[in-house]
C-alpha beads as a LAMMPS data file, in Angstrom:
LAMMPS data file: protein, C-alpha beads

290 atoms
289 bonds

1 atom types
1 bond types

-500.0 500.0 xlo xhi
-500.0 500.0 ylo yhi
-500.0 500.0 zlo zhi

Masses

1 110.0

Atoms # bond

1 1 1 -254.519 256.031 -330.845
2 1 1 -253.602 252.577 -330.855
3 1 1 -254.657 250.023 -333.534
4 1 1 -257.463 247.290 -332.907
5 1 1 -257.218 243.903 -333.924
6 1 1 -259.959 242.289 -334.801
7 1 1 -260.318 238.205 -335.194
8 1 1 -262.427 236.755 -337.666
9 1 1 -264.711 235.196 -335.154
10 1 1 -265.399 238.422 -333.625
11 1 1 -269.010 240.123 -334.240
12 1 1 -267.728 243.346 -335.111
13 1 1 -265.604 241.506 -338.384
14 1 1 -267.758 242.997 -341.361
15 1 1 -269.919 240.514 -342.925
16 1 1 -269.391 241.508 -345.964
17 1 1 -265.721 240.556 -345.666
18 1 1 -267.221 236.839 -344.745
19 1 1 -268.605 236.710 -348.461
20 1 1 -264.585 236.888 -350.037
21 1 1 -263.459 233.490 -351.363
22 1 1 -260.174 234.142 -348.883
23 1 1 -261.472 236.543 -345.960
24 1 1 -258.710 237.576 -343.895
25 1 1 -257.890 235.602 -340.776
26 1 1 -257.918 239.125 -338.489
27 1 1 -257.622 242.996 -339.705
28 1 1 -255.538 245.453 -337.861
29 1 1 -257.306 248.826 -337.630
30 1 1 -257.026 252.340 -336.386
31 1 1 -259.507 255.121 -336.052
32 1 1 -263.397 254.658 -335.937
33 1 1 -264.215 251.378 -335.689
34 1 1 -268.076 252.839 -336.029
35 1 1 -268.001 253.289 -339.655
36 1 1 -266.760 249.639 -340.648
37 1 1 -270.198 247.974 -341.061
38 1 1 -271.744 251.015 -342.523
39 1 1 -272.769 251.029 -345.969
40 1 1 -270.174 252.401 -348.171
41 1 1 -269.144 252.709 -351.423
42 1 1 -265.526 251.956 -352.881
43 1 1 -263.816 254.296 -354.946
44 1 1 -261.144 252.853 -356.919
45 1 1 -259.086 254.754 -360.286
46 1 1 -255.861 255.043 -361.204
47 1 1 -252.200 256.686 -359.731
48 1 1 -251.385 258.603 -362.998
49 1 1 -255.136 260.030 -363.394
50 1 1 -256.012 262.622 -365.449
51 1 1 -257.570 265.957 -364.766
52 1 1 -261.355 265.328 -366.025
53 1 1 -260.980 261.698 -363.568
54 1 1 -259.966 264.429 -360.795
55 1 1 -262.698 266.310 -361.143
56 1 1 -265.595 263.454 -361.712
57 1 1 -263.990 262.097 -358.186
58 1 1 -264.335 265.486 -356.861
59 1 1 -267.809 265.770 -357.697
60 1 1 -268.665 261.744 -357.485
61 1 1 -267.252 261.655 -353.507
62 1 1 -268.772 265.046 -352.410
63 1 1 -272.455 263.810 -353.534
64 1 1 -271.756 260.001 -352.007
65 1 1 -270.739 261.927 -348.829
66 1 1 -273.539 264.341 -348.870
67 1 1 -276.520 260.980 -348.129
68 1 1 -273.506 259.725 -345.553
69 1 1 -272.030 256.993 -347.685
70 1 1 -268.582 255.785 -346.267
71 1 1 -265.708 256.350 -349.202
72 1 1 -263.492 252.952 -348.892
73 1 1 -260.564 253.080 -351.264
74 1 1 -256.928 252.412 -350.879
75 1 1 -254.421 255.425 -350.051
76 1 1 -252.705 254.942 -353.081
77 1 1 -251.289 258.213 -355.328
78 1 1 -254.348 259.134 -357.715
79 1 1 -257.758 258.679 -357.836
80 1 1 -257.753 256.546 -354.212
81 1 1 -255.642 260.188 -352.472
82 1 1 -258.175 262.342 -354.274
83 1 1 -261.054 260.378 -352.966
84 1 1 -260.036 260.448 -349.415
85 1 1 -259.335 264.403 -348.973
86 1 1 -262.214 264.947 -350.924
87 1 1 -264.056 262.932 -348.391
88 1 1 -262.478 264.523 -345.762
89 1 1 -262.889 268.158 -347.489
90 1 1 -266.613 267.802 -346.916
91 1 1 -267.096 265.739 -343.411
92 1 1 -267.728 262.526 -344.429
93 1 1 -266.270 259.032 -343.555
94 1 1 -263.521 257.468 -344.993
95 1 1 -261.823 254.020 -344.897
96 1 1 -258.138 253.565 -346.126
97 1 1 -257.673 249.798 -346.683
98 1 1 -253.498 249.200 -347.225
99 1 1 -251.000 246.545 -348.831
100 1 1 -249.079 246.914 -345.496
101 1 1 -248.479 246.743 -342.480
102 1 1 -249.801 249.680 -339.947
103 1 1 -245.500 250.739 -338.922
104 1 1 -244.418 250.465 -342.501
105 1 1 -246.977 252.932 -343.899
106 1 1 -246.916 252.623 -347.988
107 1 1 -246.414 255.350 -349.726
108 1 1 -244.613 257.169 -347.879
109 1 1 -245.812 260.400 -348.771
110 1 1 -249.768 259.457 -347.652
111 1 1 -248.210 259.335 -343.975
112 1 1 -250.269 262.338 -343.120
113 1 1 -253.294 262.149 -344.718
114 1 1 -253.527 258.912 -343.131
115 1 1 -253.105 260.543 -339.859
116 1 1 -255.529 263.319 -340.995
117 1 1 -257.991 260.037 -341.834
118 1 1 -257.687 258.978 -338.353
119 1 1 -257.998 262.215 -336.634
120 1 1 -260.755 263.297 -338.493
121 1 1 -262.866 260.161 -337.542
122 1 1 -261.725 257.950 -339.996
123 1 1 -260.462 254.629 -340.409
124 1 1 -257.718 252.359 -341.667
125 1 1 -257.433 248.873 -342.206
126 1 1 -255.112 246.072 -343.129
127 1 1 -254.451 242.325 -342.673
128 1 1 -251.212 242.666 -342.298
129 1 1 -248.938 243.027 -338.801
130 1 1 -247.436 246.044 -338.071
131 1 1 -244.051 245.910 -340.150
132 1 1 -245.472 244.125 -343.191
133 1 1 -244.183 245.512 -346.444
134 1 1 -246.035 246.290 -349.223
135 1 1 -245.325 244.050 -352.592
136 1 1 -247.514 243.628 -355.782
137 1 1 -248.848 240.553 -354.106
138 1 1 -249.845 242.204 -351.517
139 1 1 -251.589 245.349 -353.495
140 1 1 -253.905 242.941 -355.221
141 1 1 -254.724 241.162 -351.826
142 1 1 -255.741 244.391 -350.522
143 1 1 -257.834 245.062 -353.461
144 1 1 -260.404 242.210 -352.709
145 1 1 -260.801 244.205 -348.970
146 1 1 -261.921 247.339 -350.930
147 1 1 -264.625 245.169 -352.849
148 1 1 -265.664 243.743 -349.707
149 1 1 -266.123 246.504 -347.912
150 1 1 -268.282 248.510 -350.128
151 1 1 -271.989 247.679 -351.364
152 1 1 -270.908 248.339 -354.467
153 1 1 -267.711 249.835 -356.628
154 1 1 -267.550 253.413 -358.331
155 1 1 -264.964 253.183 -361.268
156 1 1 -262.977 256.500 -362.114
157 1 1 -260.294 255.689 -364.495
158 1 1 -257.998 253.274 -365.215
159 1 1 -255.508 251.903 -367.390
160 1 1 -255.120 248.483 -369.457
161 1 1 -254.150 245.802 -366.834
162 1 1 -254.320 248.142 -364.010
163 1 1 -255.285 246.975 -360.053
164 1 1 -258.550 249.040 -360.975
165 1 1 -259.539 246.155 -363.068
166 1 1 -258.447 243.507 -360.560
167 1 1 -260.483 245.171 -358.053
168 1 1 -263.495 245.847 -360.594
169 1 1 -262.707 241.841 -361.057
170 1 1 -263.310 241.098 -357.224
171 1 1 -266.594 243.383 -357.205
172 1 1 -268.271 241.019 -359.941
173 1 1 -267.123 237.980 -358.201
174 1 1 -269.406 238.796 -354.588
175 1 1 -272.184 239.866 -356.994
176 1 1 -271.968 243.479 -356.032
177 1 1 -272.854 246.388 -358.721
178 1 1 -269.715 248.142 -360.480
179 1 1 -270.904 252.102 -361.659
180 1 1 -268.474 253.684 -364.643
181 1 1 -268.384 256.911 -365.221
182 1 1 -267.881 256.813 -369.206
183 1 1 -264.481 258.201 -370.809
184 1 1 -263.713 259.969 -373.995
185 1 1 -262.131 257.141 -376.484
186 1 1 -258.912 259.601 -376.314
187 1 1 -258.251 259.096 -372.707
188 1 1 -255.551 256.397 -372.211
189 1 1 -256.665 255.977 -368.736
190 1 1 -260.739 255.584 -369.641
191 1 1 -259.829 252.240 -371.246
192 1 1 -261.122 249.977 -368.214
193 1 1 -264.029 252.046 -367.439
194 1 1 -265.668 252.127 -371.036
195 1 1 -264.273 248.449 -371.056
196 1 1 -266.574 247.255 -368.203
197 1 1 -269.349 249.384 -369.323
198 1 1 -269.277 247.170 -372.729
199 1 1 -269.523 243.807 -370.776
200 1 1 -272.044 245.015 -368.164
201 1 1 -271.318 247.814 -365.592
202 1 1 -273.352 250.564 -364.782
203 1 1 -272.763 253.660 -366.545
204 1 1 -273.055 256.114 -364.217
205 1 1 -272.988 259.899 -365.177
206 1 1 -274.254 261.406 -361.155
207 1 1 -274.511 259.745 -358.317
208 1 1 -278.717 259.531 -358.223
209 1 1 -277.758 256.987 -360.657
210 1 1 -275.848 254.643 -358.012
211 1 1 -278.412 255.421 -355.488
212 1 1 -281.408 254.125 -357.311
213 1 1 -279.581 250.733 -358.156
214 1 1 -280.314 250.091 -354.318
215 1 1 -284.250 249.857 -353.688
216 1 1 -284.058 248.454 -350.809
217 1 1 -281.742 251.072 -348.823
218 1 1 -283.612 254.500 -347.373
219 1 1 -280.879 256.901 -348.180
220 1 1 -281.002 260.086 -346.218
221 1 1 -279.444 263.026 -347.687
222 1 1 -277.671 265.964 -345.524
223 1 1 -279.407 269.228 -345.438
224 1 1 -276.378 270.843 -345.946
225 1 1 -272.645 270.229 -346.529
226 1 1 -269.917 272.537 -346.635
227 1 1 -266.233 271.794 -347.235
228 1 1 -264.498 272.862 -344.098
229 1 1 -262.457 275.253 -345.778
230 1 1 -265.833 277.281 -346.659
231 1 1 -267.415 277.171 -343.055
232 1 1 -264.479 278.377 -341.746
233 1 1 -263.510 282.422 -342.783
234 1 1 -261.365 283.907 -339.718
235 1 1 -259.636 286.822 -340.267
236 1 1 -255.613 286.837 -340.135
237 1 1 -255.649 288.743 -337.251
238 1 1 -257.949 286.073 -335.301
239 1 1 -256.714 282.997 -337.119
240 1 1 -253.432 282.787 -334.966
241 1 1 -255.177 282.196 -331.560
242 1 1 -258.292 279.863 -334.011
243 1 1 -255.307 277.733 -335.087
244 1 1 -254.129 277.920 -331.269
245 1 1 -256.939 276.291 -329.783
246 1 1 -257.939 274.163 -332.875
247 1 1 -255.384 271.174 -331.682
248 1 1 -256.471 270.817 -327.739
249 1 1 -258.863 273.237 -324.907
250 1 1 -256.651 275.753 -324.009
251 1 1 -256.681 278.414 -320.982
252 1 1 -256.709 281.957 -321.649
253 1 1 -252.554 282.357 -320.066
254 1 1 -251.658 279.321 -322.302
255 1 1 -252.839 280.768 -325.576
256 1 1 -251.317 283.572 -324.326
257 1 1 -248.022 282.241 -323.925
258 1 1 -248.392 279.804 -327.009
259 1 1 -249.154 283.012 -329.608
260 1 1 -246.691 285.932 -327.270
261 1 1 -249.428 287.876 -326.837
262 1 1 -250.616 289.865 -324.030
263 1 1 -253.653 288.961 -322.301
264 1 1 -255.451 291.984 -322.816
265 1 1 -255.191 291.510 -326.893
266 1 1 -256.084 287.657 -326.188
267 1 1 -258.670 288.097 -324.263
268 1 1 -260.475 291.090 -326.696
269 1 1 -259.785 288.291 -329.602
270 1 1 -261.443 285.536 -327.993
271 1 1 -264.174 287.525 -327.408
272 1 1 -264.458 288.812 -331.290
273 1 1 -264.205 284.745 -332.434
274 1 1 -267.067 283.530 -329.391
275 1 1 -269.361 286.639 -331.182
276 1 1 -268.571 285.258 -334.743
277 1 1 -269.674 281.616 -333.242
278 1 1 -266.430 279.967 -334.076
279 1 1 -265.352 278.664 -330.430
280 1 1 -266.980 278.186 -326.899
281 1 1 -265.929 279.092 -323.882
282 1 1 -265.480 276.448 -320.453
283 1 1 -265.560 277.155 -316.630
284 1 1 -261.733 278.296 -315.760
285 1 1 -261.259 280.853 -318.519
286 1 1 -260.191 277.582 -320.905
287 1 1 -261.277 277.566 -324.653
288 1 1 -262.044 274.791 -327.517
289 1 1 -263.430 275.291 -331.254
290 1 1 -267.165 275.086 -331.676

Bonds

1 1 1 2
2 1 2 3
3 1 3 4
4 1 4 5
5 1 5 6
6 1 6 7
7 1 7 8
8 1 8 9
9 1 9 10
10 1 10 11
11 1 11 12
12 1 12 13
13 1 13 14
14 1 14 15
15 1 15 16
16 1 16 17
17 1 17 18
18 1 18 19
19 1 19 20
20 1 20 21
21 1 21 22
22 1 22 23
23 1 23 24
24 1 24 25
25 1 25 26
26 1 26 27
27 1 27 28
28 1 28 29
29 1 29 30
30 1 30 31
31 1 31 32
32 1 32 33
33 1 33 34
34 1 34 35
35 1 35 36
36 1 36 37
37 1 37 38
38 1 38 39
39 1 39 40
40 1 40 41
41 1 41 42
42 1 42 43
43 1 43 44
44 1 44 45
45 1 45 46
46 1 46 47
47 1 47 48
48 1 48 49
49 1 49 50
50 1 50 51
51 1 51 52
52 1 52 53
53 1 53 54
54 1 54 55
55 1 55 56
56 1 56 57
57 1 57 58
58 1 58 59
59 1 59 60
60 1 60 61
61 1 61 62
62 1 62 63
63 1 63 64
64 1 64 65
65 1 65 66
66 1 66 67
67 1 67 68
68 1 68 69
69 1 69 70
70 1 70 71
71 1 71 72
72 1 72 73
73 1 73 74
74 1 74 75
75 1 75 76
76 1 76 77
77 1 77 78
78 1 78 79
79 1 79 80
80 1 80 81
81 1 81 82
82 1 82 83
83 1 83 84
84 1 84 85
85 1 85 86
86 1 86 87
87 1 87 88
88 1 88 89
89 1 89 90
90 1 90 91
91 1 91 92
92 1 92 93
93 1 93 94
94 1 94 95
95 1 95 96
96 1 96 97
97 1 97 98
98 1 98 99
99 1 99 100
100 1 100 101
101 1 101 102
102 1 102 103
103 1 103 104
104 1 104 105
105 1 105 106
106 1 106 107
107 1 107 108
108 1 108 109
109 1 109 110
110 1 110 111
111 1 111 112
112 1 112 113
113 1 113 114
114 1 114 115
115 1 115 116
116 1 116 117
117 1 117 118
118 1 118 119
119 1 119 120
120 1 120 121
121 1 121 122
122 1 122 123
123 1 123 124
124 1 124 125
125 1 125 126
126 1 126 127
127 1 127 128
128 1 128 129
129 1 129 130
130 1 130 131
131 1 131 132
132 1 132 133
133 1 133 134
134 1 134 135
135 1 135 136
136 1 136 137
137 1 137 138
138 1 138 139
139 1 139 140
140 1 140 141
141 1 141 142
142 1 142 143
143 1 143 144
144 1 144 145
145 1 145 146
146 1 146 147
147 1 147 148
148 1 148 149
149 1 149 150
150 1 150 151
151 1 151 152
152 1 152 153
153 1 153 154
154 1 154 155
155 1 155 156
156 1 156 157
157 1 157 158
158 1 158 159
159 1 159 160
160 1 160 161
161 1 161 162
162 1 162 163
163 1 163 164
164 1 164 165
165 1 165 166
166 1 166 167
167 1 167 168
168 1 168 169
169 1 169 170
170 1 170 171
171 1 171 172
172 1 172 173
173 1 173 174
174 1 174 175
175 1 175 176
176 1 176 177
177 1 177 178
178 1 178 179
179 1 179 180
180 1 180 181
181 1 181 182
182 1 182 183
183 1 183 184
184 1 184 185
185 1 185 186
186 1 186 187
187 1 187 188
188 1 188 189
189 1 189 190
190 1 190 191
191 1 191 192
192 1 192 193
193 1 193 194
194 1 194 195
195 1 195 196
196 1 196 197
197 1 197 198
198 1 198 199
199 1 199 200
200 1 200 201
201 1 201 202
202 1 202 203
203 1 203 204
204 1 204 205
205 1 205 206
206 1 206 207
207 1 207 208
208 1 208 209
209 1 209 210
210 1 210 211
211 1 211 212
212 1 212 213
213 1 213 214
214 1 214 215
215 1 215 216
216 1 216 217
217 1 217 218
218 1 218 219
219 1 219 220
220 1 220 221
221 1 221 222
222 1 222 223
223 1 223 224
224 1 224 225
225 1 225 226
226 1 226 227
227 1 227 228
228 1 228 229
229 1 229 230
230 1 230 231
231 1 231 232
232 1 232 233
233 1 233 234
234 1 234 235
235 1 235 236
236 1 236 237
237 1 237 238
238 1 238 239
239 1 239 240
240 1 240 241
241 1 241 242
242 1 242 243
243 1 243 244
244 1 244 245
245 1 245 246
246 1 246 247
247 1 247 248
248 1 248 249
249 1 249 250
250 1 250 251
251 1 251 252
252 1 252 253
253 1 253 254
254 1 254 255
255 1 255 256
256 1 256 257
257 1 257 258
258 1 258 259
259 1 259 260
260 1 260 261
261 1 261 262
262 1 262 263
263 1 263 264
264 1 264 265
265 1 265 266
266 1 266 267
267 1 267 268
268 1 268 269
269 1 269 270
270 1 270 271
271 1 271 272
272 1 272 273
273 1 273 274
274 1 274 275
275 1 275 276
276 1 276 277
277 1 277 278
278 1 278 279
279 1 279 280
280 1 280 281
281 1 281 282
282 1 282 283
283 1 283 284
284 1 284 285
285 1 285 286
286 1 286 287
287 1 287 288
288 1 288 289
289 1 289 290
């Protein structure tokens, strides 16, 4: 898929992003450009999180996602990663806003969940070109593109002097709500969040509690979300030809050839996974997941 670039005199640029002190000039994107104006929320925490700021991001994203509210953060290592798969986990939208450019991918080890974001309908911004490094100037730019983008900023964890706060910062500057979820003194990386909470943020402790800060906004919630781990429960013995057909619409003598096995076995194991509803069969004997 190749990247978009959009100017800032172009409709599609988010208005939101109009409302920054310094908007960016253009953004370079990739994936679904759908999602950008949609309402979304940012999720922002720390790299070095701790296991009770996993879990409330867990739980946090999955309910956002479940009344279709985009999860912007910024494929960092933490709380931004955790946000993102769990996003991902249960069929929701994502944006990945990044200090870099869209060839120089930082870090390195995010390279395929941001591929993942993308394929999975997805989308990733920056305002840098292409081969654009990431430096610490450059994360705290980015951070003022995750306030932008969402109507509003969900705060997981983080530490004393951490981007968190600089982003938490940039949130309270365009007027938009910031939501806490409180920490126990103890926690090293609650600091920020029962910080904020003392001058003013929302303490949040579920996410009905974000959603009524917004009168004005009908949210609709999902009848019924599953992660896509759950939905899908193939037996071993069917999950090689599944896994087959999962990447592209294959014919019955390519999955054949693909997973060396005979046609006769193929063809009685297609016809097991089309009874169990999991793919569909096309004119020509070709296959593709349901």
């Amino acid at each position: 898929m190749e990247r978009i670039i959009i100017e800032y005199a172009d409709k599609i640029y988010p208005q939101k992003l109009r409302n920054l002190k310094k908007p960016p000039s253009r953004l370079y994107v990739k994936g679904n450009i759908n999602i950008l104006n949609k309402n979304g929320i940012s999720v922002i925490g720390s790299r070095t999180n701790t296991i009770y700021g996993e879990n409330m991001c867990k739980k946090f994203v999955k309910d956002l996602v479940e009344y279709e509210l985009t999860i912007i953060s910024g494929l960092a290592i933490g709380i931004d990663s955790i946000a993102h798969k769990t996003c991902l986990e249960h069929s929701g939208s994502t944006i990945a806003v990044l200090p870099c450019g869209l060839k120089n991918i930082y870090p390195k080890q995010n390279v395929d969940l941001l591929r993942k974001i993308i394929k999975e309908g997805g989308l990733i911004v920056t305002e840098y070109e292409d081969n654009t490094k990431a430096d610490s100037n450059k994360f705290l730019e980015r951070n003022r593109i995750i306030a932008g983008l969402g109507i509003g900023t969900l705060v997981i964890e983080g530490g004393y002097r951490s981007g968190t706060s600089v982003t938490a910062k940039y949130t309270k500057e365009l007027n938009k709500p910031i939501f806490c979820i409180p920490s126990s003194l103890e926690n090293k990386k609650g600091i920020i969040t029962n910080k904020l909470i003392k001058s003013g943020a929302n303490l949040v402790t579920n996410v009905v509690d974000i959603l009524n800060y917004y009168k004005d906004i009908k949210f609709k919630k999902r009848k019924q979300i599953v992660p896509k781990e759950e939905k899908i429960k193939i037996s071993e013995d069917l999950k090689k030809i599944y896994d087959c057909i999962r990447k592209e619409t294959l014919d019955i003598n390519q999955i054949s050839r693909i997973c060396k096995m005979s046609i006769q076995d193929v063809s009685y194991k297609l016809l097991l996974l089309q009874i169990e509803d999991f793919i569909e069969e096309l004119p020509g004997q070709r296959f593709k997941i349901k």
